[in-house]
Structures are given as structure tokens and as C-alpha cells.
N, C-alpha and C positions, 0 to 999 in steps of 0.2 A: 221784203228786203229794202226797200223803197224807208221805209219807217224806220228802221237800224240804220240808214244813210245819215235820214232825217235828223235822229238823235243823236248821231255823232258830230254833226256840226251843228247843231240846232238852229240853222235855214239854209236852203240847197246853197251848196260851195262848187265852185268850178276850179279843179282840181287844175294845178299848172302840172304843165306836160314834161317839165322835166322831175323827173320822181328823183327822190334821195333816196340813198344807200340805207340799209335797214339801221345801222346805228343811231345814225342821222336821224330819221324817223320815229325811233322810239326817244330819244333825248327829245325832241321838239313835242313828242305828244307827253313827256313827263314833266314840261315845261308848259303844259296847259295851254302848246297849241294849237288852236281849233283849224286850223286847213288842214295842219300834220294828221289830224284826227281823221280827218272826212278823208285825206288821202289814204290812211291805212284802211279803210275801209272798203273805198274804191280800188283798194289794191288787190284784195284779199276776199272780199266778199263774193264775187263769182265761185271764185272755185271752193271755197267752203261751202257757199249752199250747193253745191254740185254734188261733194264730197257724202254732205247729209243726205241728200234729195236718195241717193243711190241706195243708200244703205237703211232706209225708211220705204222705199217703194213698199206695195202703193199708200201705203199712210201719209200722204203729203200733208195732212193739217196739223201736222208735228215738225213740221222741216222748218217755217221758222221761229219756232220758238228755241227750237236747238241751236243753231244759228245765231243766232241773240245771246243766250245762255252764252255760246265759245267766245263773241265777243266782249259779252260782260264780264267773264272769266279772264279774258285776255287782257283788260284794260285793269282791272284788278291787281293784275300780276305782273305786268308790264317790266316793273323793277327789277323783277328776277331773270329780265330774259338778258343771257350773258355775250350774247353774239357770235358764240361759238358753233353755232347753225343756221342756214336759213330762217328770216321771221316767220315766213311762210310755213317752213317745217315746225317748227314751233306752234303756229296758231292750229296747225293740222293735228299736229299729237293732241293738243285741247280739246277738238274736234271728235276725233277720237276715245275721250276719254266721256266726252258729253253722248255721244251715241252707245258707246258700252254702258254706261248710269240709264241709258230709256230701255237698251238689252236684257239688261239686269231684274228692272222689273217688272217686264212681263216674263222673263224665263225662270223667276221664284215663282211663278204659279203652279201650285201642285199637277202633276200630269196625272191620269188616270192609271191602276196598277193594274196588270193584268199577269198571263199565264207565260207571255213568250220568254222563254228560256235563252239561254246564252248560246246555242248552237241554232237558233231560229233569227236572231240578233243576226248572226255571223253571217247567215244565209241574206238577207239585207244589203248588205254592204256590195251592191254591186262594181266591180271597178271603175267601170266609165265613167258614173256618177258624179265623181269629183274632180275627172277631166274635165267636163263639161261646163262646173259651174266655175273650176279656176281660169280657164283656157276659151271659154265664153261668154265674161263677163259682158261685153258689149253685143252679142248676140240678141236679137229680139224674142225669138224664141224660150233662150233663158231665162232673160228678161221677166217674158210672159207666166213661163210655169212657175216662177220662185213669187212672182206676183201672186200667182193663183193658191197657192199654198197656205195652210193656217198659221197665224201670226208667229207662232214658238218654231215653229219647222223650218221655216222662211229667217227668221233673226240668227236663228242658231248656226243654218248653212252660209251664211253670208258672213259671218263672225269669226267660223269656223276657218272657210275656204276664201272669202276675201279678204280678209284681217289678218289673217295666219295665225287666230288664235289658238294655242291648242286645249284639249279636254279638261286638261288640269286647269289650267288658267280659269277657264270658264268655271270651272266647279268652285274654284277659289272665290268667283269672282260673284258668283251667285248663291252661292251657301248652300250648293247640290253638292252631290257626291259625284267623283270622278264616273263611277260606271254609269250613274242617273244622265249624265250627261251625253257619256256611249251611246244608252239606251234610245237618249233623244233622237243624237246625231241619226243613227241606223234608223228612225221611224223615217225620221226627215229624207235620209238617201232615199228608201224605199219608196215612199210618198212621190218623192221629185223624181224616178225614176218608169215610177206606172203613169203619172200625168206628161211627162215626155215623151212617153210611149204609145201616148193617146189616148188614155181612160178618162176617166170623169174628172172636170175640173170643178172647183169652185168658183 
């Protein structure tokens, strides 16, 4: 993050303490200038790598490159943003849009087909399951098992239930079919349900 600082004012800046209004801020940085630059950066930079770091655990050699990506995306687009929002909220939907594109492609990776039927599927879907992962996101434990989980099981649940995205979406969004994506979700419940139970981690 240190190097994204770097780059946005191209040599350390010491950001003055009193911050402007996000308008204010994007006008000065689309007026090419460089403190407003290093300021939106210093503004916003914690909590988007925050935002990344979470929703990449444990793959952290990808958090900031993502990171970089939202801000270069963001300084990019800058013109468009109409003030009708927080900038924060704004750089966050970006953010968002940058970690569903690293979702996307690992969850087109063909899964393995097998024999489990729709009424075995169904048996899966334990209820707590999803108490757990919405209602424990700051849990260590959670934390822990969706860490321990294989890469698709783990994007899919975190997508799913901290994103609020739903199946369809996801199926839209990755070029699966709505039930392929059931099929995921239900391995994944199951999966994060016998490793929080105590079985074999990875």
C-alpha cells in the first residue's frame, strides 16, 4: 500500500489535517492536484485494503494488486462520479466490482461431476450454516474454517453470504448455470459445516 501512496503523489506528501468535502476533492484531483491525490488516498486506502484483505483471506499476495486495480479504476473514472453518494461508497462499489472479476475467475473453473442428486444436495444445506458465516463474520473461528476451505468453496460462501449476492447473480456473473452454482453453494455449506464441527481441515 505504501507504493500506491508512493504513486499517487510521486514523493511522500504530508497530508494537511483538515480534509475537504468529497466534491472539493475530486474537483482538485481532476485539476491534476497532486496533495488532493495523496489525500484521497490517505483517505481511503485503509479501508479498501481492509475491505479486499477480507474477502481474499488467506490469498493475501493478491490483496494489493486488487487495491491498485480499484484505485486505478477509480482515478480513471473520477469524472463520473456525480456526488450523489459518498466517495467512499463509490470507491467501495469499485472495490467490489474488482474482487467479484478475481471471483469470477476462479469459480469458471470446471468442478468435478458426480452422482449427488437433488434430494442429497438438499440434505447439505444445513440451516446454521449460514447463520454462522453472516452473523460471524468477525469470529476467529469463522475466520479460520472458510480460511481452511478449498479456494471455490471459500469465494463462493463469502460472495454469497457477505456480499449478499444471490445464485442467479453469481451464475450470470460467471457463465455457470443457476443450479451449478446451488450445487457449489450446498458442497461449500457442507464442507464449512463438517470442518466447524471438527473434521479434517486443510
Amino acid at each position: 500500500m505504501d507504493q500506491l501512496r508512493q504513486h499517487a503523489s510521486g514523493r511522500p506528501e504530508t497530508v494537511h489535517s483538515s480534509m475537504r468535502d468529497d466534491s472539493s476533492l475530486v474537483a482538485a484531483i481532476l485539476n491534476k492536484d497532486r496533495k488532493a491525490t495523496a489525500e484521497f488516498v490517505m483517505r481511503f486506502a485503509d479501508s479498501i485494503y481492509s475491505y479486499v484483505r477480507s474477502r481474499l483471506a488467506p490469498r493475501y499476495e493478491h490483496v494489493e494488486d486488487l487495491v491498485q486495480e480499484t484505485f486505478l479504476a477509480a482515478w480513471e473514472n473520477l469524472s463520473r462520479y456525480g456526488g450523489s453518494g459518498s466517495l467512499q461508497g463509490w470507491l467501495m462499489a469499485i472495490a467490489r466490482h474488482k474482487v467479484e472479476d478475481y471471483y469470477r475467475a476462479r469459480l469458471r473453473i470446471p468442478e468435478p461431476i458426480d452422482d449427488l442428486n437433488e434430494d442429497a444436495v438438499a440434505l447439505t444445506i444445513a440451516p446454521n450454516v449460514h447463520t454462522f458465516i453472516e452473523q460471524g463474520q468477525l469470529s476467529a473461528k469463522t475466520r479460520q474454517v472458510l480460511a481452511s476451505l478449498p479456494e471455490q468453496y471459500r469465494f463462493v460462501l463469502i460472495w454469497r453470504y457477505w456480499d449478499k449476492a444471490s445464485a442467479r447473480d453469481m451464475a450470470l456473473k460467471t457463465g455457470k448455470t443457476e443450479k451449478a452454482i446451488e450445487r457449489l453453494l450446498a458442497r461449500a455449506r457442507a464442507e464449512f459445516r463438517e470442518r466447524w464441527n471438527g473434521g479434517e481441515s486443510a
